[in-house]
MIMARFI-982031 format. One record per atom (N, C-alpha, C): residue number from 1; x, y, z. Coordinates in Angstrom, 2 decimals, decimal comma. Layout:
N
<marfi sevo="NUM" east="X" north="Y" up="Z"/>
...
end
This chain:
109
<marfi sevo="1" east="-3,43" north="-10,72" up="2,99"/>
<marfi sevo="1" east="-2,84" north="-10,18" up="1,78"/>
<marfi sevo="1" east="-3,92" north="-9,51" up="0,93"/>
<marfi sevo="2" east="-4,79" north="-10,17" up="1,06"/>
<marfi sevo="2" east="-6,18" north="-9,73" up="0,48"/>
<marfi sevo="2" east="-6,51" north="-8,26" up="0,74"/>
<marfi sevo="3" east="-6,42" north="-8,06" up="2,37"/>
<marfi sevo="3" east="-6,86" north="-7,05" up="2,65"/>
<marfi sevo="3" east="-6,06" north="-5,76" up="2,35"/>
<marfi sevo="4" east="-4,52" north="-5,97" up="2,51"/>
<marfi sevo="4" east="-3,60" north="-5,62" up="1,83"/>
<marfi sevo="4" east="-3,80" north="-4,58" up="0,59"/>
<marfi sevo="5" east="-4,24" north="-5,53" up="-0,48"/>
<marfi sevo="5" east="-4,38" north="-4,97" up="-1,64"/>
<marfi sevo="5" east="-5,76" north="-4,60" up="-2,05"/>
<marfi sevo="6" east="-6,96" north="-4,63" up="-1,06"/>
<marfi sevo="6" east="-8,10" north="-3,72" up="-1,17"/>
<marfi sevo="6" east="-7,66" north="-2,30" up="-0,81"/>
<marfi sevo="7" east="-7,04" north="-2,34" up="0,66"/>
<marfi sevo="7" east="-6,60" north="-1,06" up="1,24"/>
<marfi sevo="7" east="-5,98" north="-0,23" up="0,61"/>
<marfi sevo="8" east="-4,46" north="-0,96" up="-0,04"/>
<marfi sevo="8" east="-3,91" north="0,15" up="-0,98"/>
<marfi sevo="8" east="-4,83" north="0,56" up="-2,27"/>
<marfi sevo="9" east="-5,63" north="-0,38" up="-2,66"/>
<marfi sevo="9" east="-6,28" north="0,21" up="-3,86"/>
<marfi sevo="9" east="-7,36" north="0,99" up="-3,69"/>
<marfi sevo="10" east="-7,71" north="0,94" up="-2,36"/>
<marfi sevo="10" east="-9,16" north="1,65" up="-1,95"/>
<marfi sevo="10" east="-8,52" north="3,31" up="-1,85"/>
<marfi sevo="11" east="-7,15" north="3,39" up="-1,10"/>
<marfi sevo="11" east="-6,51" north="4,39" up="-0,72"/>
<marfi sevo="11" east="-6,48" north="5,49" up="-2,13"/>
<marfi sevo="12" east="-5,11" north="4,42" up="-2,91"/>
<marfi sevo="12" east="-5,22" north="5,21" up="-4,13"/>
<marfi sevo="12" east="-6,07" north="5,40" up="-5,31"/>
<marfi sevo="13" east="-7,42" north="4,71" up="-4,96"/>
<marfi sevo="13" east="-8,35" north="5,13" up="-6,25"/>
<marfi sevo="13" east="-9,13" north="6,56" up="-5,11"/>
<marfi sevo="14" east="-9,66" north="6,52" up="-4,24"/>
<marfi sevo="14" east="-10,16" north="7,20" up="-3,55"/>
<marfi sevo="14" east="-9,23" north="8,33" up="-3,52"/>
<marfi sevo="15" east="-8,09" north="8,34" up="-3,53"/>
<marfi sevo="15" east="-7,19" north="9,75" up="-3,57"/>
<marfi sevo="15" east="-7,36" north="10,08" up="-5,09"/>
<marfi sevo="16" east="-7,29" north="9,07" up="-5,82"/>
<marfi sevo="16" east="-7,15" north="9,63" up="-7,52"/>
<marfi sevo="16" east="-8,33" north="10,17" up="-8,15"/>
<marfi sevo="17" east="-9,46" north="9,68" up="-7,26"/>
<marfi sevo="17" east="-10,71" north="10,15" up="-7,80"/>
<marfi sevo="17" east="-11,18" north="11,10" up="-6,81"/>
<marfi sevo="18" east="-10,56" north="11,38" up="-6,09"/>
<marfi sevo="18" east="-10,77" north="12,51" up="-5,45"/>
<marfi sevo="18" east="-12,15" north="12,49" up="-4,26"/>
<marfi sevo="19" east="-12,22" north="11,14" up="-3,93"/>
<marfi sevo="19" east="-13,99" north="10,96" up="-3,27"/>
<marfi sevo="19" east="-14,88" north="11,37" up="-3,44"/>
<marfi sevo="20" east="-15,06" north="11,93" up="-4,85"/>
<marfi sevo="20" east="-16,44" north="12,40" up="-5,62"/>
<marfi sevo="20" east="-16,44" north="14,39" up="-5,06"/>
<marfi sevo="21" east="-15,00" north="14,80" up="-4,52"/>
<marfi sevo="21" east="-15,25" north="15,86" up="-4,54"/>
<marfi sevo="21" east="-14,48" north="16,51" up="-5,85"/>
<marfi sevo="22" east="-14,70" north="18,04" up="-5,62"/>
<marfi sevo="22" east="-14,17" north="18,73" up="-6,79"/>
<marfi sevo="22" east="-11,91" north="18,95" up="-6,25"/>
<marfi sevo="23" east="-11,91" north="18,72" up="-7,85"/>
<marfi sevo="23" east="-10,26" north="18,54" up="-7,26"/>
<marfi sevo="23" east="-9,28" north="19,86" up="-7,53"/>
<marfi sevo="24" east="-8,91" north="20,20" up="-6,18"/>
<marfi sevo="24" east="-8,48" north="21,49" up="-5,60"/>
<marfi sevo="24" east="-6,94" north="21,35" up="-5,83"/>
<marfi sevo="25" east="-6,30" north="20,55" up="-6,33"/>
<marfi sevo="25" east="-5,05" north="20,00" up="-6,16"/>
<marfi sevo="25" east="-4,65" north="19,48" up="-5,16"/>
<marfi sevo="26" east="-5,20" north="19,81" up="-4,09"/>
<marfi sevo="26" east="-4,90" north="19,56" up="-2,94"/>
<marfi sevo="26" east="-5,13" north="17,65" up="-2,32"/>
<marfi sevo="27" east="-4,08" north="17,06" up="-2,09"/>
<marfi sevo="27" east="-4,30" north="15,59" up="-1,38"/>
<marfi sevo="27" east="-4,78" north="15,30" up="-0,29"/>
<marfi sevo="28" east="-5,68" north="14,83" up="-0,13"/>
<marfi sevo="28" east="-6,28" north="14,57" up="1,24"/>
<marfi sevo="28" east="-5,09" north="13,23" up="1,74"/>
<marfi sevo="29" east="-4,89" north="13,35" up="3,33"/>
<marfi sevo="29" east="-4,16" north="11,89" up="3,58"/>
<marfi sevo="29" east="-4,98" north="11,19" up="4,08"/>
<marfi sevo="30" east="-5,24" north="9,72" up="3,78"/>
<marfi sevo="30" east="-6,20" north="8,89" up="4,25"/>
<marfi sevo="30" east="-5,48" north="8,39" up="5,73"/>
<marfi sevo="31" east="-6,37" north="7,89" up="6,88"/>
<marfi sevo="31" east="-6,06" north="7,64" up="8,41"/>
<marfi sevo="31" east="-5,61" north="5,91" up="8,11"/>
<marfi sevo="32" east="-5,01" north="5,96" up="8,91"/>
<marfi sevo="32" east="-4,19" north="4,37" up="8,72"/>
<marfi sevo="32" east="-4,63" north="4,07" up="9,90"/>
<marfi sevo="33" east="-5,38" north="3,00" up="10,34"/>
<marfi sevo="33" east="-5,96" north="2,21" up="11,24"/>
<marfi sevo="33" east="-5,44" north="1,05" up="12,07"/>
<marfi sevo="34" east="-4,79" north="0,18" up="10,72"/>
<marfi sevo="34" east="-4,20" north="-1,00" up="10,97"/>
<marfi sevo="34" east="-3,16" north="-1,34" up="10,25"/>
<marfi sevo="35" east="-2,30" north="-0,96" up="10,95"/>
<marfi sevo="35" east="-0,65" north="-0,97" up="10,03"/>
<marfi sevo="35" east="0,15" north="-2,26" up="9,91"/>
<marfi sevo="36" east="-0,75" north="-3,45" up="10,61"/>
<marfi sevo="36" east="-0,52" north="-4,79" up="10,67"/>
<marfi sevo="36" east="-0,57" north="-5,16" up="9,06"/>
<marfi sevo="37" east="-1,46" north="-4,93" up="8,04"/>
<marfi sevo="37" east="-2,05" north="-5,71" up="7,22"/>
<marfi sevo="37" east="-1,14" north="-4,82" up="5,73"/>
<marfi sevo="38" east="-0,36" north="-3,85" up="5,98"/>
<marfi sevo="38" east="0,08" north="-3,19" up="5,16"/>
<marfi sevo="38" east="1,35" north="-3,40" up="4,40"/>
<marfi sevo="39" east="1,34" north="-4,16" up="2,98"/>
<marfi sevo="39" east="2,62" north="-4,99" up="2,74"/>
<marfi sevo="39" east="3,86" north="-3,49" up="2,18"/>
<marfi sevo="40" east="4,51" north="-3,77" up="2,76"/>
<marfi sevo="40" east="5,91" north="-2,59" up="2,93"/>
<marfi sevo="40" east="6,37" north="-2,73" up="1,16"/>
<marfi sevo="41" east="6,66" north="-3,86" up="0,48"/>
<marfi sevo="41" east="7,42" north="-4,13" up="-0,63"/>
<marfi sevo="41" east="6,30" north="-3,98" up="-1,58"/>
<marfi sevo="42" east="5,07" north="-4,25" up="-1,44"/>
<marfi sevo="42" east="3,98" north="-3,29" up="-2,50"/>
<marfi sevo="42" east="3,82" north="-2,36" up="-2,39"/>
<marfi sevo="43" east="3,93" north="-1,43" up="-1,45"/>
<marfi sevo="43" east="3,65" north="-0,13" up="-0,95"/>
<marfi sevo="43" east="4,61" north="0,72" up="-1,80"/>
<marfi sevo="44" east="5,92" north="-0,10" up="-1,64"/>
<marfi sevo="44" east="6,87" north="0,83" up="-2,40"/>
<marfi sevo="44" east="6,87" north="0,53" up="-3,72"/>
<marfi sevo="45" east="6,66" north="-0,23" up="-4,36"/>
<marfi sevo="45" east="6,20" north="-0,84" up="-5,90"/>
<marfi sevo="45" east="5,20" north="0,52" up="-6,23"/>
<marfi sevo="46" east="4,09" north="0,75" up="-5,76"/>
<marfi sevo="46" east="3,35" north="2,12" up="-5,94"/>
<marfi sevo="46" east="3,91" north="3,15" up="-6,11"/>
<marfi sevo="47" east="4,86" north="3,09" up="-4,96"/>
<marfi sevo="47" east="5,73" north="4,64" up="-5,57"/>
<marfi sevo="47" east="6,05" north="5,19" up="-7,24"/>
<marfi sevo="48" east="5,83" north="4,24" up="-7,67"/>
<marfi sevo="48" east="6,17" north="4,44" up="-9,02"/>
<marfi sevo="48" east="5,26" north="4,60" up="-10,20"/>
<marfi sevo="49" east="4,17" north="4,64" up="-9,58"/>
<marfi sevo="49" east="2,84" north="4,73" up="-10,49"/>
<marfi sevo="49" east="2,86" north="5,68" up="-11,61"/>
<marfi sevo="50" east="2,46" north="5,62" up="-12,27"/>
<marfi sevo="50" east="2,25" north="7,03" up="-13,38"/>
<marfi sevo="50" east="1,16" north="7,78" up="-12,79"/>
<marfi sevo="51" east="0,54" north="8,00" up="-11,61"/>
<marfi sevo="51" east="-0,49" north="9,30" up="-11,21"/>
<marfi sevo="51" east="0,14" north="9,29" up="-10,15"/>
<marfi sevo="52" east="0,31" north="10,77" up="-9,68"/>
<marfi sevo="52" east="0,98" north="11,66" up="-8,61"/>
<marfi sevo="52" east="0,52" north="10,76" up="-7,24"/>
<marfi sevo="53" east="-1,01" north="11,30" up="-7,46"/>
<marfi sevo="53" east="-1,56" north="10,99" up="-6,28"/>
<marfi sevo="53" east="-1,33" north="9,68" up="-5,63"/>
<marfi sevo="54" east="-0,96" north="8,57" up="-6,52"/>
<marfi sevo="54" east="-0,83" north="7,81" up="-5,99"/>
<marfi sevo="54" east="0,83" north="7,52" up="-5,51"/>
<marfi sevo="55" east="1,09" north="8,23" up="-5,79"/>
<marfi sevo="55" east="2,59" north="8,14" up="-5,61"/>
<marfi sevo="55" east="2,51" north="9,02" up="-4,20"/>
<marfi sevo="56" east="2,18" north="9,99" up="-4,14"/>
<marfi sevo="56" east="1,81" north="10,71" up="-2,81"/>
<marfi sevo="56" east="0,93" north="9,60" up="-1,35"/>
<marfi sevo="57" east="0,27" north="9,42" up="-2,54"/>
<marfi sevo="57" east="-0,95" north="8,41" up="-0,75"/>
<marfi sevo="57" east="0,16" north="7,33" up="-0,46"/>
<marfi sevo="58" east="0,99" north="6,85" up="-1,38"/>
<marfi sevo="58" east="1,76" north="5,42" up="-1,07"/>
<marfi sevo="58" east="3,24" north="5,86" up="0,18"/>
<marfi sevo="59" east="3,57" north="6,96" up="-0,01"/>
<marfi sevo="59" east="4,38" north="8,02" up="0,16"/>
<marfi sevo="59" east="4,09" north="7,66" up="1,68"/>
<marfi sevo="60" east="2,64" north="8,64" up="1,69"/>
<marfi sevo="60" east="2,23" north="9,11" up="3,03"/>
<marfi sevo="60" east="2,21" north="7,69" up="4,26"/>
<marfi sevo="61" east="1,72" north="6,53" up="3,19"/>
<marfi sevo="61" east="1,56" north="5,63" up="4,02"/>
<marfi sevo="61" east="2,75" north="4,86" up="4,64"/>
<marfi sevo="62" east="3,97" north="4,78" up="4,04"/>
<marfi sevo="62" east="4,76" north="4,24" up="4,39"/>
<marfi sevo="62" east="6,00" north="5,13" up="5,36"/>
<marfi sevo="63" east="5,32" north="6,64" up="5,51"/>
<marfi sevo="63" east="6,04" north="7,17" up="6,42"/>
<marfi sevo="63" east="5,09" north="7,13" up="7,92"/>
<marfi sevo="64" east="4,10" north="6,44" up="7,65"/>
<marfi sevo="64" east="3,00" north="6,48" up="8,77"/>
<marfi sevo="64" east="3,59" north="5,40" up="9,65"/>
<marfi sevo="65" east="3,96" north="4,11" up="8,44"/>
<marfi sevo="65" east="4,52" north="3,08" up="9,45"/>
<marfi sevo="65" east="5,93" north="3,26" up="9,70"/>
<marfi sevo="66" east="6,57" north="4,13" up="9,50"/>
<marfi sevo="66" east="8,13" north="4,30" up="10,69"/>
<marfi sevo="66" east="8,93" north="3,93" up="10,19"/>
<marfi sevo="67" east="9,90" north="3,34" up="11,40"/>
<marfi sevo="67" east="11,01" north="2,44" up="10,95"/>
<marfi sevo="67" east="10,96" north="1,54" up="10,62"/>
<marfi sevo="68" east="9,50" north="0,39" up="9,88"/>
<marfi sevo="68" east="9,43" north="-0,53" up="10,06"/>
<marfi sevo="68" east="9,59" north="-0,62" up="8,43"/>
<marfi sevo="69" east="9,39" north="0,85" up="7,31"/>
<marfi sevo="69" east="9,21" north="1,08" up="6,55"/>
<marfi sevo="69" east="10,53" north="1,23" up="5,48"/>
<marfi sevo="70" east="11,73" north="1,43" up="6,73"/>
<marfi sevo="70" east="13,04" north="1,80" up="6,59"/>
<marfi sevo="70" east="13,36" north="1,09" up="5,10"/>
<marfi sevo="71" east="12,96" north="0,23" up="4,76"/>
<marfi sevo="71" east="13,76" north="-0,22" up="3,54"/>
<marfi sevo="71" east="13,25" north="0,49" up="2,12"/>
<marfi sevo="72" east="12,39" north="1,67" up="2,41"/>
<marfi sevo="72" east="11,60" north="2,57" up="1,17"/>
<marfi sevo="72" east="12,56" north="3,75" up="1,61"/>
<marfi sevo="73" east="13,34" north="3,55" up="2,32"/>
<marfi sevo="73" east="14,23" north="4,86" up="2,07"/>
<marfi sevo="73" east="14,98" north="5,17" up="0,47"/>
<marfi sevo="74" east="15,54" north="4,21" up="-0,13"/>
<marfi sevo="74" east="15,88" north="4,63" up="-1,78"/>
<marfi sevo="74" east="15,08" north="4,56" up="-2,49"/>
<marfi sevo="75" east="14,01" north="4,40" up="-2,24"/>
<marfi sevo="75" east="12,65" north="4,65" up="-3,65"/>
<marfi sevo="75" east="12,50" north="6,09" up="-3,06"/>
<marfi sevo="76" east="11,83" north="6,32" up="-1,73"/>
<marfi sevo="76" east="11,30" north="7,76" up="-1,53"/>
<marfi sevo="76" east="12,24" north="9,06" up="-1,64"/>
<marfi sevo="77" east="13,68" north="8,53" up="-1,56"/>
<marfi sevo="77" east="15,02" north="9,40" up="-1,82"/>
<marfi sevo="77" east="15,10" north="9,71" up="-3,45"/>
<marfi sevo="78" east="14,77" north="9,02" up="-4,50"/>
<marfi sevo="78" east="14,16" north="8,71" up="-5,89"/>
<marfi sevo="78" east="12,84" north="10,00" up="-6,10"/>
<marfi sevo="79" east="12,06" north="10,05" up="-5,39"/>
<marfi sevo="79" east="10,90" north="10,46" up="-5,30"/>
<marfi sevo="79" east="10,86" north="12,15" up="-4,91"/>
<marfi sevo="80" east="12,07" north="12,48" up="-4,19"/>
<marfi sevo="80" east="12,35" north="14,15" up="-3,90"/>
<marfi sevo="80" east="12,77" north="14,16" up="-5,57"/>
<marfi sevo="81" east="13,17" north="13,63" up="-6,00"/>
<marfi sevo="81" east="13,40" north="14,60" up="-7,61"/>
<marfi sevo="81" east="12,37" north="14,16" up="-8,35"/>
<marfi sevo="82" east="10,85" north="13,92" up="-7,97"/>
<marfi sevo="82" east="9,88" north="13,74" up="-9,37"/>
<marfi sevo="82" east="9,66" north="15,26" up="-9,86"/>
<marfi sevo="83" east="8,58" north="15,08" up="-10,71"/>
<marfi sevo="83" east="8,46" north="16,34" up="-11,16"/>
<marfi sevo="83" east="7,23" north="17,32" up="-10,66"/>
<marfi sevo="84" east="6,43" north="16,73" up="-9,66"/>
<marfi sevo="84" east="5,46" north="17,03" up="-9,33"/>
<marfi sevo="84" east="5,83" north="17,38" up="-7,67"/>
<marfi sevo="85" east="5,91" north="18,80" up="-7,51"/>
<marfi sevo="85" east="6,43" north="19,15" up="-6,11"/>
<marfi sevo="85" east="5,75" north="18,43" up="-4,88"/>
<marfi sevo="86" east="4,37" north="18,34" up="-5,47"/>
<marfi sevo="86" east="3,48" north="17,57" up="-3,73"/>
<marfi sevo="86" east="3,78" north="15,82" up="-3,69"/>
<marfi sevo="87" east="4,63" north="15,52" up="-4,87"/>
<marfi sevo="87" east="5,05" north="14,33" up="-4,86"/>
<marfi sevo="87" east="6,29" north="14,15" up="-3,89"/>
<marfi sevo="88" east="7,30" north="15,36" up="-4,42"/>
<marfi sevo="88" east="8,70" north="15,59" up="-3,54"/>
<marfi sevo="88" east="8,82" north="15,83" up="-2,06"/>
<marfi sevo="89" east="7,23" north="16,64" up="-2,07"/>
<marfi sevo="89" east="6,80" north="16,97" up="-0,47"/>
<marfi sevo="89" east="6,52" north="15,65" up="0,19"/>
<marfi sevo="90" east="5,79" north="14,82" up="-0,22"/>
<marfi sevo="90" east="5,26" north="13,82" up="0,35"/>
<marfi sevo="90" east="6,53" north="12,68" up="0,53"/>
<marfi sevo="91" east="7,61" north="12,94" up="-0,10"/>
<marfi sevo="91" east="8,48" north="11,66" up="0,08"/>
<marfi sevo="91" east="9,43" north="12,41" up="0,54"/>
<marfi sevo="92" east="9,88" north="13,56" up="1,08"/>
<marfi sevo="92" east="10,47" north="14,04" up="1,98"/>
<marfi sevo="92" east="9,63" north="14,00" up="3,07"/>
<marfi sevo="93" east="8,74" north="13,99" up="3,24"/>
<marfi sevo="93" east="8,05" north="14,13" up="4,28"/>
<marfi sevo="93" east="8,23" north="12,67" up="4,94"/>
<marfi sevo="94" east="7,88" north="11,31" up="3,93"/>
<marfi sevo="94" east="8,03" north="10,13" up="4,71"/>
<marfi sevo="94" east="9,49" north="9,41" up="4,96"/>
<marfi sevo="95" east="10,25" north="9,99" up="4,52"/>
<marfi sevo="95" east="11,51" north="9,88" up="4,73"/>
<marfi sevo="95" east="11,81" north="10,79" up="6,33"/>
<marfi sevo="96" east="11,55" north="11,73" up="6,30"/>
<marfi sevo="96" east="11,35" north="12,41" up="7,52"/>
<marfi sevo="96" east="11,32" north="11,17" up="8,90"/>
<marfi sevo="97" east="9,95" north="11,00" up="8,74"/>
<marfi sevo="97" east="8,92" north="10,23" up="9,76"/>
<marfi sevo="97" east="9,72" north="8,67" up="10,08"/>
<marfi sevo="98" east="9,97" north="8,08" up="9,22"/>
<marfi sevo="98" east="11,03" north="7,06" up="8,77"/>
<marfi sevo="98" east="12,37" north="6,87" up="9,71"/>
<marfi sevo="99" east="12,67" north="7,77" up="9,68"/>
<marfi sevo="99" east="13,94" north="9,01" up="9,86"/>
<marfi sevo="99" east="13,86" north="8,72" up="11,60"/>
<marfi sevo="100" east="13,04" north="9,30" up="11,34"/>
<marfi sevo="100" east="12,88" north="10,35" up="12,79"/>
<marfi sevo="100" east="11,94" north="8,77" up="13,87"/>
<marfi sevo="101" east="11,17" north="7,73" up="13,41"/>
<marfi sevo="101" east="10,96" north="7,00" up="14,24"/>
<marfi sevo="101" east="12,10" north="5,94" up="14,40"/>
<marfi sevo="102" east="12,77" north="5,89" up="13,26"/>
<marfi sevo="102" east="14,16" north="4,72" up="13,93"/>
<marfi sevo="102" east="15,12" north="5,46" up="14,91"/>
<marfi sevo="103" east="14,91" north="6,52" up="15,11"/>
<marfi sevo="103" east="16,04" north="7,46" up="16,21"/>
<marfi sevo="103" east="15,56" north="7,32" up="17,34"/>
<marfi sevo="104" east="14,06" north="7,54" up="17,30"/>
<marfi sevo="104" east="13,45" north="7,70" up="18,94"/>
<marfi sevo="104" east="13,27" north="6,09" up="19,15"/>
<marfi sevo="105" east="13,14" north="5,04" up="18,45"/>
<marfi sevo="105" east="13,45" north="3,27" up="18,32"/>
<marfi sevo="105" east="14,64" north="3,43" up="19,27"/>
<marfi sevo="106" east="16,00" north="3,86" up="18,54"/>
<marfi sevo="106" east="17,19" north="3,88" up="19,22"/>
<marfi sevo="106" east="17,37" north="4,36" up="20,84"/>
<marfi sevo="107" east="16,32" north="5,13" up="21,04"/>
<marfi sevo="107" east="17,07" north="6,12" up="21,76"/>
<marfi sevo="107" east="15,91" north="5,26" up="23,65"/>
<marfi sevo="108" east="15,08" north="4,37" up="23,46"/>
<marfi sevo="108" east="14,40" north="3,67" up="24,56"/>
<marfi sevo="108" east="14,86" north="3,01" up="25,35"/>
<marfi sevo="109" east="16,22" north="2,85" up="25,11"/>
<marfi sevo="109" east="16,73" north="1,94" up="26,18"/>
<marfi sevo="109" east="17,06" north="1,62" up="27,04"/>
end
């Protein structure tokens, strides 16, 4: 759990501060390594942050883990109408991924 909540906070301070580069608007997506340690019901608690970015990295991450993520489908459905378009991008986007890994789940049998 520990590690949990270093990761997400390492994620979204490192996206919010931009890793000491100059900020282009542009979001970098951080690489997800170990999707074991990643709590789904804090992840989506983030979605709601008052800074974009973090609403974006939390976004990105929970469309990384799939269908397993499926229950952030009505926060990230919430999240296509923020006001910040790379916010709307990013939670259409993990809704997408979401989407699209519980179908190919379905479709192995």
């Amino acid at each position: 759990m520990k590690q949990l909540m270093v990761l997400v906070m390492f994620v979204g301070l490192s996206v919010v501060a931009g890793c000491g580069e100059e900020d282009s608007g542009e979001v970098k997506q951080p690489t997800i390594r170990d999707k074991s340690n990643i709590d789904v019901s804090r992840t989506i608690n983030l979605l709601s942050h008052r800074e974009p970015r973090v609403r974006i990295s939390n976004a990105f991450i929970l469309g990384e883990l799939g269908a397993e993520a499926s229950s952030a489908i009505p926060a990230l459905e919430k999240l296509t109408n923020d006001p910040d378009p790379r916010v709307q991008q990013a939670a259409t986007d993990a809704i997408a991924k979401i989407q699209g890994a519980g179908e190919e789940e379905e479709g192995e049998y």
